[in-house]
Every structure is written in structure tokens, then in C-alpha cells.
N, CA, C and O atoms as a Tinker XYZ file with bonds, in Angstrom:
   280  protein
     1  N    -18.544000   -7.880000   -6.828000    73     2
     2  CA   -17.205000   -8.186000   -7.322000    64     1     3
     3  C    -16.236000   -8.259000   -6.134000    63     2     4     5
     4  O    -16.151000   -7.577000   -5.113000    81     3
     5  N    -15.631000   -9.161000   -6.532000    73     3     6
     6  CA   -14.252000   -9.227000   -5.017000    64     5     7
     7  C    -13.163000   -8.438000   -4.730000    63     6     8     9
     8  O    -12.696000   -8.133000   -5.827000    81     7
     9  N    -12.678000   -8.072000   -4.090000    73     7    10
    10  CA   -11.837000   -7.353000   -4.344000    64     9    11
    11  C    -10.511000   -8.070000   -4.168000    63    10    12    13
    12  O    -10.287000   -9.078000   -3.500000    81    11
    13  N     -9.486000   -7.180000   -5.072000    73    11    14
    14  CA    -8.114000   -7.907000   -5.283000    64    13    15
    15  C     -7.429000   -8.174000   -3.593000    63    14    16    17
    16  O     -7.757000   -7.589000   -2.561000    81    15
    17  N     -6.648000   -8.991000   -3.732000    73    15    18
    18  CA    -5.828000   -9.387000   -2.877000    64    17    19
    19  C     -4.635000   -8.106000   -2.817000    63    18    20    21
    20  O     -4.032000   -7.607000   -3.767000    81    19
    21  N     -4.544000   -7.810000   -1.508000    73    19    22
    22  CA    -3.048000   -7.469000   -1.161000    64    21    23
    23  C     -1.811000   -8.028000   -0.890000    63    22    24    25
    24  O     -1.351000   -8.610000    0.093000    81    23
    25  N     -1.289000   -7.664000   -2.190000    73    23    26
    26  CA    -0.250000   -8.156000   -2.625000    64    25    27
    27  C      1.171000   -7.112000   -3.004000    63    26    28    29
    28  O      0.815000   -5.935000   -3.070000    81    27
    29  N      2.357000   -7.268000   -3.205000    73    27    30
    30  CA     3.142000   -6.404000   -3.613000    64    29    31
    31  C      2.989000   -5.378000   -5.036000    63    30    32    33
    32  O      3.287000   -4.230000   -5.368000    81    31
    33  N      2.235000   -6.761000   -5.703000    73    31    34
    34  CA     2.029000   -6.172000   -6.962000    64    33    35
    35  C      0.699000   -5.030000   -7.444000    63    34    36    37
    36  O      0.570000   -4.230000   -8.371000    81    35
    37  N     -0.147000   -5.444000   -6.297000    73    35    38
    38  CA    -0.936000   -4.441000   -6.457000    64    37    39
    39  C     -0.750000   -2.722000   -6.713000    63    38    40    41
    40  O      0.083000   -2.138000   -6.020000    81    39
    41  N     -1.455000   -2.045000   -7.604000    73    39    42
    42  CA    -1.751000   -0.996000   -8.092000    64    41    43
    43  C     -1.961000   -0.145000   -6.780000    63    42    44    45
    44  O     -2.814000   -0.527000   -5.978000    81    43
    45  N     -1.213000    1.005000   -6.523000    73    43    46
    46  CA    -1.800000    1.595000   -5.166000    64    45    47
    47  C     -3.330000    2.194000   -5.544000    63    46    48    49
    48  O     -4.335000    2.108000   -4.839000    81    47
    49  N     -3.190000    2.902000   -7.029000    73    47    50
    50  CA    -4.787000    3.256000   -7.010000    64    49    51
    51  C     -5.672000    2.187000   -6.375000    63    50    52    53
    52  O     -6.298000    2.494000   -5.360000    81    51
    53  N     -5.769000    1.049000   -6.846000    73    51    54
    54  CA    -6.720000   -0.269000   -6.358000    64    53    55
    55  C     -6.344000   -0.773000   -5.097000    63    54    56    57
    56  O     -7.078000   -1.716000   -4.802000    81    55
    57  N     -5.367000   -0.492000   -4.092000    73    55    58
    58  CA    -5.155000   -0.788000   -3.434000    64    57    59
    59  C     -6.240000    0.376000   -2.475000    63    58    60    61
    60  O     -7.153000   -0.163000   -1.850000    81    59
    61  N     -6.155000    1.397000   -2.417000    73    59    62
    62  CA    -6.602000    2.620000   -1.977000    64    61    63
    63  C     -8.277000    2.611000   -2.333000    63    62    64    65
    64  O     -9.234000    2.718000   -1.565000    81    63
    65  N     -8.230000    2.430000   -3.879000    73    63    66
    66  CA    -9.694000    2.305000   -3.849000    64    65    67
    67  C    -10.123000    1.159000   -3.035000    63    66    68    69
    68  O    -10.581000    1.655000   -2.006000    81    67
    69  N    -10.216000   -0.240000   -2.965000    73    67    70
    70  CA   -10.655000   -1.011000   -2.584000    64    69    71
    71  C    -10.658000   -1.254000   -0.821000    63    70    72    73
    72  O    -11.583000   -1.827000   -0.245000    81    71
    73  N     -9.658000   -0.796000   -0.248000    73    71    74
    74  CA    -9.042000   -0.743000    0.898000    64    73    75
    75  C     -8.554000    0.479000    1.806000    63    74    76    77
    76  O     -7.517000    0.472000    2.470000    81    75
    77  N     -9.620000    1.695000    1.712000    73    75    78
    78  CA    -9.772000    3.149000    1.753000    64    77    79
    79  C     -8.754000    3.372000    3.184000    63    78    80    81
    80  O     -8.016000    4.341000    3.361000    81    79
    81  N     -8.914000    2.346000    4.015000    73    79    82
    82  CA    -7.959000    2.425000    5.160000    64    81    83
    83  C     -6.540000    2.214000    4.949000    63    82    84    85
    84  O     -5.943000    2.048000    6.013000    81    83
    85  N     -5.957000    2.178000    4.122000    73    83    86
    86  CA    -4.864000    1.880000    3.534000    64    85    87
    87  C     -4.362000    3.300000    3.580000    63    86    88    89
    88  O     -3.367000    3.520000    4.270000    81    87
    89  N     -4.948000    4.312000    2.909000    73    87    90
    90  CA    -3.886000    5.714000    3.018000    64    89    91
    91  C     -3.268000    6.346000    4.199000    63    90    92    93
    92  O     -2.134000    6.825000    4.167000    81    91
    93  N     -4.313000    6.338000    5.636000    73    91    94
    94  CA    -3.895000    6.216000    6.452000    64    93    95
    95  C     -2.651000    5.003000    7.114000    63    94    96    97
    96  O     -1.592000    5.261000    7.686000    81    95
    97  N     -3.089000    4.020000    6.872000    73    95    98
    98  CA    -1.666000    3.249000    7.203000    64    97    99
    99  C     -0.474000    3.290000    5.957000    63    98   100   101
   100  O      0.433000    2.523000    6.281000    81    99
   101  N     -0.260000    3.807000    4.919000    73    99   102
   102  CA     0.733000    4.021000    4.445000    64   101   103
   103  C      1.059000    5.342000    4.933000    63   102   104   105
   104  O      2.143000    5.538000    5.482000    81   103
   105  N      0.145000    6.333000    4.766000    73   103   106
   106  CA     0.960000    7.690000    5.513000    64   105   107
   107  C      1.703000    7.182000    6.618000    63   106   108   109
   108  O      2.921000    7.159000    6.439000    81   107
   109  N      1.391000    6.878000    7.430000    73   107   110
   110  CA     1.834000    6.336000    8.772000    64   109   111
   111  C      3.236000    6.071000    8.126000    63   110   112   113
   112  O      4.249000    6.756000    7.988000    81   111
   113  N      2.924000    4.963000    7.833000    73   111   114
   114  CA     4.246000    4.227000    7.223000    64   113   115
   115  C      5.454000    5.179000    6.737000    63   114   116   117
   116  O      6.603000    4.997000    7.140000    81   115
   117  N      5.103000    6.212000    5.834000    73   115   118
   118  CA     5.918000    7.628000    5.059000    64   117   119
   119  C      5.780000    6.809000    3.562000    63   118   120   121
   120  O      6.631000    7.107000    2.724000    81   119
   121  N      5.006000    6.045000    3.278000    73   119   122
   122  CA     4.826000    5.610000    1.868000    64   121   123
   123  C      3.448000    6.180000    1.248000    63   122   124   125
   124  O      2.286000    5.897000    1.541000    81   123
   125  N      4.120000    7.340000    0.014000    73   123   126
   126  CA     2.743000    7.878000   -0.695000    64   125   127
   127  C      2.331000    9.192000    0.165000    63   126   128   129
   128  O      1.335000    8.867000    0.811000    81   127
   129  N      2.577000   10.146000    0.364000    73   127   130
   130  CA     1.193000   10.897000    0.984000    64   129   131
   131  C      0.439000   11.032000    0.168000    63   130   132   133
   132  O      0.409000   12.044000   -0.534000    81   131
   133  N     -0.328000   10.094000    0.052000    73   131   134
   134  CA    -1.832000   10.394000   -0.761000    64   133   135
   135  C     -2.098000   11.696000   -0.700000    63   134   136   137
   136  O     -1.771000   12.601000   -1.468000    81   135
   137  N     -2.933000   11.716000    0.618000    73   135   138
   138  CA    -3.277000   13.415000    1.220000    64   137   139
   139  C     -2.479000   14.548000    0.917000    63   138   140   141
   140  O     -2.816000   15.731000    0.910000    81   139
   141  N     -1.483000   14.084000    0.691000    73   139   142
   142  CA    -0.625000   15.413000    0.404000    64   141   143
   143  C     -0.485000   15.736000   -1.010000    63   142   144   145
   144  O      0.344000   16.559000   -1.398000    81   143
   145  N     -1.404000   15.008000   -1.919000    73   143   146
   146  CA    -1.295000   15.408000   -3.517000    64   145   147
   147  C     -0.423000   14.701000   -4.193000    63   146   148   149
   148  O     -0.522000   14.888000   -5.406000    81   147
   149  N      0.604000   13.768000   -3.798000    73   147   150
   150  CA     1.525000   12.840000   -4.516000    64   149   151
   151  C      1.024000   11.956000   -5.198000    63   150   152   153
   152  O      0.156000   11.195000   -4.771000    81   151
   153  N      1.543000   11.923000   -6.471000    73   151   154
   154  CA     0.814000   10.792000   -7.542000    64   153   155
   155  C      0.758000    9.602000   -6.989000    63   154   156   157
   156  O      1.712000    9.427000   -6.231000    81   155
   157  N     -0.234000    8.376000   -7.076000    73   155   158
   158  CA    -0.092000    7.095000   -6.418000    64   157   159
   159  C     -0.419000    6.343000   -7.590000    63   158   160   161
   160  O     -1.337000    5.523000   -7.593000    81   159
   161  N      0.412000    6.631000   -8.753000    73   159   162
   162  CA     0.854000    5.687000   -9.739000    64   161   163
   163  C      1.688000    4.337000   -9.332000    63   162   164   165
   164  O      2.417000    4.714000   -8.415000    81   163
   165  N      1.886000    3.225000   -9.522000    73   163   166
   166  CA     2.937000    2.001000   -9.323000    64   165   167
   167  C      2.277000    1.055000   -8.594000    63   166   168   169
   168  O      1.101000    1.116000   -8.236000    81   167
   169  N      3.111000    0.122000   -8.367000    73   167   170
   170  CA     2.878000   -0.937000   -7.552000    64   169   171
   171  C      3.126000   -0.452000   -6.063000    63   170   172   173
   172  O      3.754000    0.580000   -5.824000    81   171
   173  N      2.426000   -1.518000   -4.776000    73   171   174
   174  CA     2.607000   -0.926000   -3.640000    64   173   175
   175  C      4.454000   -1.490000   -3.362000    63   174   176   177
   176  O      5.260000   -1.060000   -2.537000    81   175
   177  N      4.595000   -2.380000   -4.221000    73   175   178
   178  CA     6.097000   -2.633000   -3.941000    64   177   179
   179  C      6.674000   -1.593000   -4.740000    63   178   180   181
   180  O      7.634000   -1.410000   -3.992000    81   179
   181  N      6.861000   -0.736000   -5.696000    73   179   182
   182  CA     7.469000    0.240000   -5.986000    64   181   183
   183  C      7.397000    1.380000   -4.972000    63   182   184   185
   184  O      8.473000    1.839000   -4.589000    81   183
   185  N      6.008000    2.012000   -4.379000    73   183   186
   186  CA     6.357000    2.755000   -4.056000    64   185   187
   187  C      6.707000    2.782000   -2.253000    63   186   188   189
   188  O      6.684000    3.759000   -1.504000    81   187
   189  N      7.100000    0.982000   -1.845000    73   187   190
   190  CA     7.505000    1.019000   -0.850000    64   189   191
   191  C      8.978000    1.243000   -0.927000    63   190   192   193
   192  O      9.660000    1.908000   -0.147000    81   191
   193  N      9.419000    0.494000   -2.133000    73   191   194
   194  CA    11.306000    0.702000   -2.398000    64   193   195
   195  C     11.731000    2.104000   -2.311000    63   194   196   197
   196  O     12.765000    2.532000   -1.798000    81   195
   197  N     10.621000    2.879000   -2.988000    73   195   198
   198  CA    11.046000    4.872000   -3.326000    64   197   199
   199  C     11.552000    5.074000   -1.702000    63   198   200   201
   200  O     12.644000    5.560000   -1.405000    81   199
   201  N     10.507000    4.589000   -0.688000    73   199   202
   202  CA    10.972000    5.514000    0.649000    64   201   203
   203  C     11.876000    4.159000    1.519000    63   202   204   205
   204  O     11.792000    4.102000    2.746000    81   203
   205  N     12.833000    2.977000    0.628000    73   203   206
   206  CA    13.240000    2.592000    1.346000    64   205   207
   207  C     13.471000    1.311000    1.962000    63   206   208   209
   208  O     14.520000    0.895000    2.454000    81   207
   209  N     12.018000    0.572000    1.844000    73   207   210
   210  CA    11.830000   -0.612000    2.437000    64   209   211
   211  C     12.110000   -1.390000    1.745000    63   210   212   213
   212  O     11.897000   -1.413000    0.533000    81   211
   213  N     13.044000   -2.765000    2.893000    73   211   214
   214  CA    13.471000   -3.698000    1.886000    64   213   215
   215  C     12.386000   -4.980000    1.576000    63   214   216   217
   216  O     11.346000   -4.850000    2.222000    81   215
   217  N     12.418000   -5.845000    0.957000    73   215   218
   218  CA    11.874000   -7.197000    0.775000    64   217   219
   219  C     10.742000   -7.879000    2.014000    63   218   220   221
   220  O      9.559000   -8.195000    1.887000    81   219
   221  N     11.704000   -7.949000    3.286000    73   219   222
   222  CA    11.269000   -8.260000    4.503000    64   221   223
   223  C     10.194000   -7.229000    4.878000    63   222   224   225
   224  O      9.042000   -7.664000    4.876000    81   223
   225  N     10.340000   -6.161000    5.145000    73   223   226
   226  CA     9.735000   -5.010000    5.527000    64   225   227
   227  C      8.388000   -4.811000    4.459000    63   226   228   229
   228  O      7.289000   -4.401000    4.832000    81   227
   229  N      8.723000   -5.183000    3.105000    73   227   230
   230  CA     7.284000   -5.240000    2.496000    64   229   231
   231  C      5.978000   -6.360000    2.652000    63   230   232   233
   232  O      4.756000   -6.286000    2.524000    81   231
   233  N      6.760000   -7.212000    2.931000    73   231   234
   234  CA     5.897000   -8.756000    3.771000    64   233   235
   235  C      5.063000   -8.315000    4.833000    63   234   236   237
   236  O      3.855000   -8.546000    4.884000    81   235
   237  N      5.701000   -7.691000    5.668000    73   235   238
   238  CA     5.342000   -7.225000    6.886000    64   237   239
   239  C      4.115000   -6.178000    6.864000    63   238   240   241
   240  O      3.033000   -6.241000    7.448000    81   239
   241  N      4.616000   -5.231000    6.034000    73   239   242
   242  CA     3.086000   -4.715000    5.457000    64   241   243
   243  C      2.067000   -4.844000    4.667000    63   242   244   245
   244  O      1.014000   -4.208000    4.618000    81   243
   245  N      2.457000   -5.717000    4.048000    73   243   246
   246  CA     1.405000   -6.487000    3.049000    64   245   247
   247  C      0.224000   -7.459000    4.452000    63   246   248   249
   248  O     -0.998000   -7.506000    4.589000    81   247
   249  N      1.415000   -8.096000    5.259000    73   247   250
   250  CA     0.565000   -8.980000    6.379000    64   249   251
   251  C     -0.086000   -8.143000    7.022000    63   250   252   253
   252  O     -1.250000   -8.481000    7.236000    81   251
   253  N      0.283000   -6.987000    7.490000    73   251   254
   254  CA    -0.563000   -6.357000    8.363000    64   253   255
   255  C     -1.570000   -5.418000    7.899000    63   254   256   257
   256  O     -2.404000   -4.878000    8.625000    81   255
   257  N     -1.395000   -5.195000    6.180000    73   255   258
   258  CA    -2.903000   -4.864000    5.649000    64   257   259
   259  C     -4.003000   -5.653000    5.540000    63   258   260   261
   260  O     -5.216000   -5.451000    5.578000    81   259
   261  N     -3.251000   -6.665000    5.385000    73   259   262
   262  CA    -4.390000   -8.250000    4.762000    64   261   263
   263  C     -4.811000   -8.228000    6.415000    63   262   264   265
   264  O     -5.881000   -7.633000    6.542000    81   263
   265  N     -4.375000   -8.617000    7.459000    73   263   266
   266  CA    -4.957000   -8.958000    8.713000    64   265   267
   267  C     -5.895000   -7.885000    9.167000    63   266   268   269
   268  O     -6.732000   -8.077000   10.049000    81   267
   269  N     -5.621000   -5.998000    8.122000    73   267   270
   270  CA    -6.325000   -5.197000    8.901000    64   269   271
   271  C     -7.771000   -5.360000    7.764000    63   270   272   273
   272  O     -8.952000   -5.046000    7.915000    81   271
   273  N     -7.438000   -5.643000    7.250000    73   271   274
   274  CA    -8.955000   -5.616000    5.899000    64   273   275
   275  C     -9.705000   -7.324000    6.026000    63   274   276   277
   276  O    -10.442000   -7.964000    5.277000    81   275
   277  N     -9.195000   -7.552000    7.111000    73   275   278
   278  CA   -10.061000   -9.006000    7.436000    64   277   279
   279  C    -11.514000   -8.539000    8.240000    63   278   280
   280  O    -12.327000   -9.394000    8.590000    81   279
């Protein structure tokens, strides 16, 4: 099965499941501490808005997940 595209709309669970390197680069980021027990209910665009990031800034990480899961 393929896995979903990273996208804004993506589910962080499925984002995380599918793309396990992802928690580390959102911790990084300060979006989600997974690791730290925080629910990772929403979209990855919701829970980039919670800590902040605008529109532009979510592009930017969406591109640089997709380029890191190539």
C-alpha cells in the first residue's frame, strides 16, 4: 500500500505512522512533542497554527518533509 502524501491536511497520527522520521523533525520544529506524551490528534496544519506558523512557513515544512522521505 502507498503511503499518503505529505500534505497540510494530513492526520499527524498517519503522518508519524507512515513517516516515523517526522517526530523528530517536528520536535525540532516545537510542533507536537510526540515524545513528550502530547495528543497528536489534527491535521499537520492544525497543529502547526497551535505553535504559530503561518501559511508560508507550513509550505516550507511540508517541502522539506516530502524532500526528506524521498
Amino acid at each position: 500500500m502507498a503511503k499518503p502524501d505529505i500534505t497540510k491536511d494530513i492526520e499527524i497520527e498517519d503522518l508519524v505512522r507512515n513517516y516515523p522520521f517526522t517526530v523528530k523533525y517536528l520536535s525540532e520544529k516545537g510542533i507536537k512533542c510526540i515524545a513528550c506524551g502530547e495528543p497528536i490528534w489534527g491535521t499537520l496544519e492544525e497543529a502547526a497554527k497551535e505553535k504559530g506558523f503561518d501559511d508560508t512557513a507550513i509550505v516550507q515544512i511540508i517541502n522539506e518533509m516530502a524532500s526528506l522521505a524521498d
